[in-house]
N, C-alpha and C positions, 0 to 999 in steps of 0.2 A: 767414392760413389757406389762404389761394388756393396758395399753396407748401408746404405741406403735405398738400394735395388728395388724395393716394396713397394715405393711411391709410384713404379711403373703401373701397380697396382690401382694403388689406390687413386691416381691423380683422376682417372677415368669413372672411378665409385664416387667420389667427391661430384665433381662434375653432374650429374645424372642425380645423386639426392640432392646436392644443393636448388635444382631445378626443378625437378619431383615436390620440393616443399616449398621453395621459397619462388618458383619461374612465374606465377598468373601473377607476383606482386610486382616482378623484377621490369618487366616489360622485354620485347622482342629484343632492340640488343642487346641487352644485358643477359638473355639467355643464350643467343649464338654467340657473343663472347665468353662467355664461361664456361659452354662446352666446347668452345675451338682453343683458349687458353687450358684447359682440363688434358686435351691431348698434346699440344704444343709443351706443355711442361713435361710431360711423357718421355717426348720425343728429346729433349732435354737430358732426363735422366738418363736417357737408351744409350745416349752418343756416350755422354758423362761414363757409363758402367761400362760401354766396349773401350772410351781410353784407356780406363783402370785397368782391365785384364788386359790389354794389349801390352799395358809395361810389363805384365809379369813373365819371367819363364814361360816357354811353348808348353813345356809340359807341366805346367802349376795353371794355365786355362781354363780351369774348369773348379765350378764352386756349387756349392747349394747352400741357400739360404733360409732355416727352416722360419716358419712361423707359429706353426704350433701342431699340435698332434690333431689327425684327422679322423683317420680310422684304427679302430683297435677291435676286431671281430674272429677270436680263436687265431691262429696262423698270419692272418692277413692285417700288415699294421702297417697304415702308410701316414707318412706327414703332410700338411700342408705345407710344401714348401717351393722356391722357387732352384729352379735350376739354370747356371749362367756359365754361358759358354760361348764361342765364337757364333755359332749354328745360332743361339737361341736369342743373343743381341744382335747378328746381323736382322732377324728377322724381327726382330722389338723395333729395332731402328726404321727395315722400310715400313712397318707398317704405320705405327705413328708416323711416319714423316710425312706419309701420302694420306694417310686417313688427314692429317691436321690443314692441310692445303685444300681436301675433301671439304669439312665442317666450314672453313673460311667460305670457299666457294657456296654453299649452302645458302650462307646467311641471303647472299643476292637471288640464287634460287628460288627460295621457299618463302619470299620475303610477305606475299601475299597468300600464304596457305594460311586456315585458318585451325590445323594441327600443327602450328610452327613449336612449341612447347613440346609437343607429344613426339616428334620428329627428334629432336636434336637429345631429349633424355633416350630414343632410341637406338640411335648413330654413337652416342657414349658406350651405350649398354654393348654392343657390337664389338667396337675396339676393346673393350673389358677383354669379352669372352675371346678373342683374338687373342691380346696377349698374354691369359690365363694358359690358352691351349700350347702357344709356340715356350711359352716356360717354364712348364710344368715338369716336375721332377718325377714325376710316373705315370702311369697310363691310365689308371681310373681320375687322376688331377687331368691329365691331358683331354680325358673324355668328354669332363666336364664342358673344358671349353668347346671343344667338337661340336659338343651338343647345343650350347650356349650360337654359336654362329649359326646354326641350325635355325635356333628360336628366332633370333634376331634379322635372319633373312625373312623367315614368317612371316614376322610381324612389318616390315620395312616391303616389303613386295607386295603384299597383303595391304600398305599403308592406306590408300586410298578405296577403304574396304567397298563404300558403295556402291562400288564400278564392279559388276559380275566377274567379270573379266581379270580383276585386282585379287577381287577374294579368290577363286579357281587357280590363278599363277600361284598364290602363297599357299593354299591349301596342298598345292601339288608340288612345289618345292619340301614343303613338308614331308608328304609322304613318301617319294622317291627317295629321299634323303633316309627316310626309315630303313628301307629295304638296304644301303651301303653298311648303314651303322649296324644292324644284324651283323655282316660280315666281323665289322671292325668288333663289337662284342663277343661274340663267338671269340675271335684268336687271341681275346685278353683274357676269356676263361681258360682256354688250352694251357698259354703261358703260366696261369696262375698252378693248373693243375699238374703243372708240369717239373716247374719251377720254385714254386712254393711262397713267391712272391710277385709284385707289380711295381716293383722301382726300375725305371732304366739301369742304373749300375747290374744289380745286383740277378739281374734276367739277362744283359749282354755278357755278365759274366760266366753267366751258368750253361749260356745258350753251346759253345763251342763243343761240349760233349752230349749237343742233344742230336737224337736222327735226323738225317738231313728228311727223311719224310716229314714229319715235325715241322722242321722250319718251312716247309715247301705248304703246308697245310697252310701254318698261320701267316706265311708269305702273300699266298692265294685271297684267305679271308681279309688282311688286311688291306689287298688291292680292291675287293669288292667294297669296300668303306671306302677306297680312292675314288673308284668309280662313280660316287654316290658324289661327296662334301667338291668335289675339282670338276665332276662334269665329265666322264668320259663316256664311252662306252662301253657297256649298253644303257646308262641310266644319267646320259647326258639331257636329255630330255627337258629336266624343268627352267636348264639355263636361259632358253631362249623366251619364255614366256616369264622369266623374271625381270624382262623390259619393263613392266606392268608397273615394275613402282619408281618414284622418283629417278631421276637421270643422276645425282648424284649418287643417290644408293643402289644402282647401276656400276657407277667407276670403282664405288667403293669393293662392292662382292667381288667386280670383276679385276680388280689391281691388286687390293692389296691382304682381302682379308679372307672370306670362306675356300674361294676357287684355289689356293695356291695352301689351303690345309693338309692335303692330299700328297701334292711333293712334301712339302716339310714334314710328314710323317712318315715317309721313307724312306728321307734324308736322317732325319732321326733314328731311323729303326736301321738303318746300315748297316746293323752289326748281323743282322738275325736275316738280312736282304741277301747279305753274301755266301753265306754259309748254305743258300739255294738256286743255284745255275737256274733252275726250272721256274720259280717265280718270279726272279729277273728278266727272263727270258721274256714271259707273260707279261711281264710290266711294260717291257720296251714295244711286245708289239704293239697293244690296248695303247697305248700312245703315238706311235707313228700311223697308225690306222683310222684312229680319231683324227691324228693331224689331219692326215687328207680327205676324209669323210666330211669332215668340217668344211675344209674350204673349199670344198665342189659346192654345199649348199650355199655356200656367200657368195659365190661368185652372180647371183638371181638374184637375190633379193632386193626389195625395194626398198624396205624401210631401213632407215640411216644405224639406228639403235640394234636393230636385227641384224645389221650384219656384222658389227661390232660383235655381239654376242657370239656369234659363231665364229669370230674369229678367236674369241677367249679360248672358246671349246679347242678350236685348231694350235693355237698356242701355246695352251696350259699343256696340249698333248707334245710338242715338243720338249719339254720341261720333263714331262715322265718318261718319255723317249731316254732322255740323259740320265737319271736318277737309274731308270731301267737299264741301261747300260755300264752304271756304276761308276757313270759320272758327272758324282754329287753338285761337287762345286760350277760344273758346267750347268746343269740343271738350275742352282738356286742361281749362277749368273744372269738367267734369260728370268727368271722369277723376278730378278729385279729391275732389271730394263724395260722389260713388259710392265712392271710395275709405272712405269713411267709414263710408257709412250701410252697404253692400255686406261689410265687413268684421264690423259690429256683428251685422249681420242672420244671419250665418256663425255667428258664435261665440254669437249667443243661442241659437240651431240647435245649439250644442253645448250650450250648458247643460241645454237643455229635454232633449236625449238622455241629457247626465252625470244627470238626475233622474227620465228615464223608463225606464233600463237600456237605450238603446240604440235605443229603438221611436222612430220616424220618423211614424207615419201620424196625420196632423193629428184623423183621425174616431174615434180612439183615445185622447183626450185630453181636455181640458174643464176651467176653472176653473182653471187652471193660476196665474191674475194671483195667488192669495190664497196657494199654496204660496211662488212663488218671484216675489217684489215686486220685486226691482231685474231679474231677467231681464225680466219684462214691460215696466216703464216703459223699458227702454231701447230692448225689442224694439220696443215702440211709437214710439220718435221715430224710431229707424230705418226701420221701414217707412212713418210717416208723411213723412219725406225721401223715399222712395224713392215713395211716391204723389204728391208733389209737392204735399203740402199747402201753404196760403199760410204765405210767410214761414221754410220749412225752406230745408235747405240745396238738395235736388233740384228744388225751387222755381224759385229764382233762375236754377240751370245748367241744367235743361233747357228752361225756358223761355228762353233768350237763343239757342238754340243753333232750336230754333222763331222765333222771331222772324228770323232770318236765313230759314231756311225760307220762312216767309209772302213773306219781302223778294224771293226768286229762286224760287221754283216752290211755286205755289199750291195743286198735288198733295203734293207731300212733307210740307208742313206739316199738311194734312186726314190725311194720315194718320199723320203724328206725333202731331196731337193726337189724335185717335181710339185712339191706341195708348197714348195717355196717360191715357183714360177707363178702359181695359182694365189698365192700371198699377194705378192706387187701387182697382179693385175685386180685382185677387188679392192686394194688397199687404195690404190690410185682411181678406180671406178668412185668411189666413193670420195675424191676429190675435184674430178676433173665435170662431173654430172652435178652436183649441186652448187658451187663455188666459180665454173667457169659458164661459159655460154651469155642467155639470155635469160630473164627470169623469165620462169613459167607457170607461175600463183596465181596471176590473176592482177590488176590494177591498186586493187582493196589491200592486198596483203603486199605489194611489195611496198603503199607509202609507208608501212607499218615498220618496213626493216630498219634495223637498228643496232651498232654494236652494246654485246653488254655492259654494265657499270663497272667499276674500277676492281669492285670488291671480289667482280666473277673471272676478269682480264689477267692478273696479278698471277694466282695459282696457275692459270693456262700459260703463262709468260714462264714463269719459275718451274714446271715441269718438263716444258720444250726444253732450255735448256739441258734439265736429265738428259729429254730423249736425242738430244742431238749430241751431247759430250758423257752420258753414262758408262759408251762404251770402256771409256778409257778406266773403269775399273777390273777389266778383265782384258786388256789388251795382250795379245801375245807375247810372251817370253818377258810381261813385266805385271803379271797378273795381280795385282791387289788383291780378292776377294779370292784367289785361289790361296794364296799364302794364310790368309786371315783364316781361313776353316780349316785350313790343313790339319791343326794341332784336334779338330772332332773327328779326323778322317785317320789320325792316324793309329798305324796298325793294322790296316786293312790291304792288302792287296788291292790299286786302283789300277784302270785299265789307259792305256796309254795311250794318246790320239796320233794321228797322222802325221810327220813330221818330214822336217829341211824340205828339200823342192816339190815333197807331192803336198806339202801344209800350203804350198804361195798355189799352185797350181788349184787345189781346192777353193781356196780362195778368190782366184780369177773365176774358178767356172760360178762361183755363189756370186761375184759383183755381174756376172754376164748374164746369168737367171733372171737376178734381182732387175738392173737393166730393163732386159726382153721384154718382161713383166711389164714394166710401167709404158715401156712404147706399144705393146698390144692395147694396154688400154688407151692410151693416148688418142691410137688410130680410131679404135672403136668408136670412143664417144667425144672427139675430138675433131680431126679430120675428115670421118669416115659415120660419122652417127645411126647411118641407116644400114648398118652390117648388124648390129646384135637383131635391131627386130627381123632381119632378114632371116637369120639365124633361128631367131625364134619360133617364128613362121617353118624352116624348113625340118628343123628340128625338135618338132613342138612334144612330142614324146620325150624327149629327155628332157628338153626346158621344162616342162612339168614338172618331171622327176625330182627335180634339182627342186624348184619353186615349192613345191611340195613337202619337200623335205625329204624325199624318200618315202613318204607316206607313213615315216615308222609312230607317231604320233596316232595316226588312225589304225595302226596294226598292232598297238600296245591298248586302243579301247576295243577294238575288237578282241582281239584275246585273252586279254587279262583284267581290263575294266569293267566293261560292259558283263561279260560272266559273273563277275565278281559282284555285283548294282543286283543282277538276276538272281543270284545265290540270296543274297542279304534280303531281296524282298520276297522269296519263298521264304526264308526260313521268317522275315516278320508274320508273312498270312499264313503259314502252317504250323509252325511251330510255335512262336509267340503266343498267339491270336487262340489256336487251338490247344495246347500240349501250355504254355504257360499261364495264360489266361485261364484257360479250363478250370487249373488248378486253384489257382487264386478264387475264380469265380464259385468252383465250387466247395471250398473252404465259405465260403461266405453265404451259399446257400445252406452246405449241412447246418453252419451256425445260427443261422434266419430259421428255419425247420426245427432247430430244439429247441429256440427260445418259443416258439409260437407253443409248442408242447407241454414245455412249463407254465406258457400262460394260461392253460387252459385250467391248468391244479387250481389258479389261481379264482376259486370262486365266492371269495368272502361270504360263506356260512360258518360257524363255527364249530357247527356240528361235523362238518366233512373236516376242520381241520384235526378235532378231538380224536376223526376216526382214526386218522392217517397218524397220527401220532401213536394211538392204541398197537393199529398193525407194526408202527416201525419200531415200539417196542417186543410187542411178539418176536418177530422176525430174529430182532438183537440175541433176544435171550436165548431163544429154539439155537441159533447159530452156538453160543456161547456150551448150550447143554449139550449138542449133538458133537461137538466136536472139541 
């Protein structure tokens, strides 16, 4: 299967043109079947290529597969090829598997959109550049894809462009997204110029006798490209208004494909991560500080989709917490559980809208579990993973990735686990407010509730179980996924986590958090409903705060936008208008002024032309004699 590897490639380009040319004939599902079999075959080949290398020697894991020659520009000569290894099939595998559960779910979806064609050749295009980027055997190929998920949130966030509101989220996913990718270009020129090349091998080989200044530089810049494509801070920003497009292309950015580019390009670059205490350092904190920045703003919100996103933000940040700590495999374990529960939690967010017309606002809601019974139990193991109840899958993976924590910096872990208290309680807000109680819509909208059709049920059914049995691929002291990546890790100095009786006792304080967590909320909007407005009311300064966001939204247009809008329209009325136009303008009157000049020669007598002819000989000749 390992020589076959391409079709990873291409089953998703297939897909996407056969729709592109042949979808206005095919009809609706002939086209959500083609693009949800396009990535399902994928997903096929992904498991297919990790058995092959799985039988091979630990240390014969790793292959490139070229395709043909890419770049040949003086020095710089790279192939197009694929690179296959445990790292870069674990991550081929979740992303097809959740993207392809994603496109099935869609088809019920989007079933009444009237861009249903324009949709699913976009959702292909996406996965493409996904697994372009996670298999790419160099950094200008890996870039590619980067940039490719970039485009394809754009256009996918953007989706429903006539909604002001659609265009603004995607235009500004875009631009943010510029400001990371600067970073991440900048530290592939350094490499280049440093190195003499952009192939992974052949730059982790060379990297060991470069200054560790060097690696701390391009460590740095390519955190600031983390920052950007995974959502941290400072330029976490446009995740949360990338609600704006479809609820599925919601699960999908948020599980399994842009947000999580960021760890696996860290994860990948390990070699050049190590060799800098200083930009590890940096990485670990920009992720435990997001973790909890993140989920003080969820802990307010109202709307169902919005707090999901923030929780992406707070949990992509534990993921770079680990990676930051240098440990990889801890990291991409919570990348994939999240993948799970993260995806489920999206698309139940879609059911609960496909049966509320649309409405978002959790205080709008009520008793939801008794209309639509499979959305709830599943919504429920997802969020209960995602609070890190015992024995789920967010269990296991964020507490290993803590456990490292506690082992090297005694702060990071205090407020991982505090961020983790703050988890369970909006993870369970967001269960026990719209699903439990009374309904509070309105007459109109509750005869309207309705579980969704088979085609939306299936995916949410088959992802719960991920999120309730995923854990068990990193369970302690039997870890799957630790032994599978080992053979990319190895040769690296990895850092050791907490172990024998302070690993069980970490463990109990994470099941006792996690707990605490879900019975604060319980109390709250359960028992006791009338303590959060009470709260509200008394603390209406920082409920702001929070509701707000922080305000950093209106402190990034104040500073940097709004200057930036003012700049751009002086320089249109002063310099365009005056200093460009001028010139144009007056280019076109000198021209208008000579021709009217020469019109004037123009007096059809023939005597004046005889003269003129006369002098323009004299003139000729006089010149000719005198000189």
């Amino acid at each position: 299967m390992v020589n076959v590897a391409w079709l990873l490639w291409l089953f998703p380009l297939l897909g996407l043109l056969i729709n592109v040319t042949f979808g206005r004939k095919l009809g609706r599902k002939a086209i959500g079947w083609i693009a949800s079999l396009a990535i399902g075959l994928a997903f096929v080949v992904a498991l297919g290529a990790a058995v092959s290398i799985y039988r091979l020697p630990a240390d014969e894991r790793h292959a490139v597969r070229f395709l043909w020659h890419w770049i040949s520009i003086g020095s710089l000569k790279l192939d197009f090829a694929m690179l296959l290894d445990p790292l870069s099939l674990w991550m081929a595998s979740v992303v097809t598997g959740v993207a392809f559960l994603i496109h099935v779910y869609s088809m019920g979806y989007m079933a009444e959109d009237e861009r249903y064609l324009r949709y699913f050749v976009f959702l292909n295009f996406f996965v493409l550049m996904m697994l372009v980027l996670v298999m790419a055997d160099n950094f200008p190929l890996m870039f590619v894809g980067w940039e490719g998920v970039g485009l394809a949130s754009y256009l996918l966030i953007g989706f429903w462009f006539e909604k002001p509101s659609a265009a603004n989220a995607g235009m500004k996913a875009f631009l943010v997204n510029r400001v990371g990718d600067y970073g991440f270009t900048l530290g592939m020129l350094i490499l280049f110029a440093s190195f003499g090349s952009l192939t992974f091998d052949k730059v982790f080989a060379a990297a060991g006798k470069a200054p560790q200044g060097l690696m701390t530089l391009v460590g740095l810049l390519f955190l600031l490209g983390l920052t950007g494509k995974s959502a941290q801070i400072p330029l976490y920003v446009w995740l949360p208004d990338a609600m704006e497009g479809p609820t599925p292309v919601s699960a999908l950015i948020h599980a399994a494909t842009m947000v999580t580019a960021g760890v696996y390009m860290v994860a990948r670059t390990h070699v050049l991560y190590m060799l800098s205490p200083t930009a590890m350092h940096w990485v670990a904190w920009i992720g435990v500080v997001t973790a909890f920045f993140a989920a003080t703003i969820a802990l307010v919100q109202q709307d169902l989709k919005r707090v999901l996103a923030y929780s992406t933000i707070s949990q992509i940040g534990y993921m770079v917490l680990g990676v930051g700590l240098g440990a990889f495999s801890a990291g991409l374990f919570h990348l994939t559980t999240h993948a799970f529960f993260k995806a489920l939690l999206f698309m139940g967010a879609g059911s609960v809208m496909h049966a509320m017309s649309g409405e978002l606002n959790i205080f709008k809601m009520g008793g939801l579990k008794e209309k639509m019974p499979v959305t709830y139990w599943t919504f429920l193991a997802g969020a209960a993973a995602l609070a890190g109840f015992p024995l789920m899958s967010g269990f296991f993976s964020k507490d290993e990735i803590l456990s490292y924590a506690f082992a090297q910096n005694k702060w990071m872990w205090g407020l991982g686990l505090f961020t983790a208290l703050l988890t369970a309680f909006y993870s369970f807000r967001i269960v026990f407010v719209p699903f439990w109680g009374k309904f509070r819509g309105g007459k109109k909208l509750e005869h309207h509730l309705h579980e969704s059709p088979p085609v939306m049920t299936w995916p949410l059914i088959i992802l719960a179980i991920g999120a309730v049995f995923g854990g068990l691929l990193g369970l302690p002291h039997l870890s799957f996924i630790e032994s599978w990546l080992e053979p990319t890790f190895e040769g690296v100095k990895l850092p050791i986590p907490a172990q024998g009786s302070t690993e069980w006792i970490l463990l109990t304080v994470s099941s006792l958090v996690s707990l605490t967590g879900i019975g604060i909320a319980y109390w709250f909007y359960v028992v006791s409903p009338e303590i959060p407005e009470k709260l509200s009311r008394d603390y209406k300064f920082w409920y702001n705060l929070l509701y707000h966001k922080y305000y950093v939204d209106e402190l990034y247009m104040a500073v940097i936008v709004n200057p930036l809008r003012d700049l751009a329209k002086w320089f249109a009325k002063a310099f365009d208008k005056q200093f460009i136009d001028g010139i144009v303008n007056g280019v076109a009157w000198l021209t208008g002024q000579s021709g009217e000049g020469v019109g004037r020669l123009e007096t059809g007598y023939i005597s004046v032309y005889a003269l003129s002819i006369l002098l323009g000989a004299v003139l000729v000749s006089g010149f000719f004699l005198l000189y």
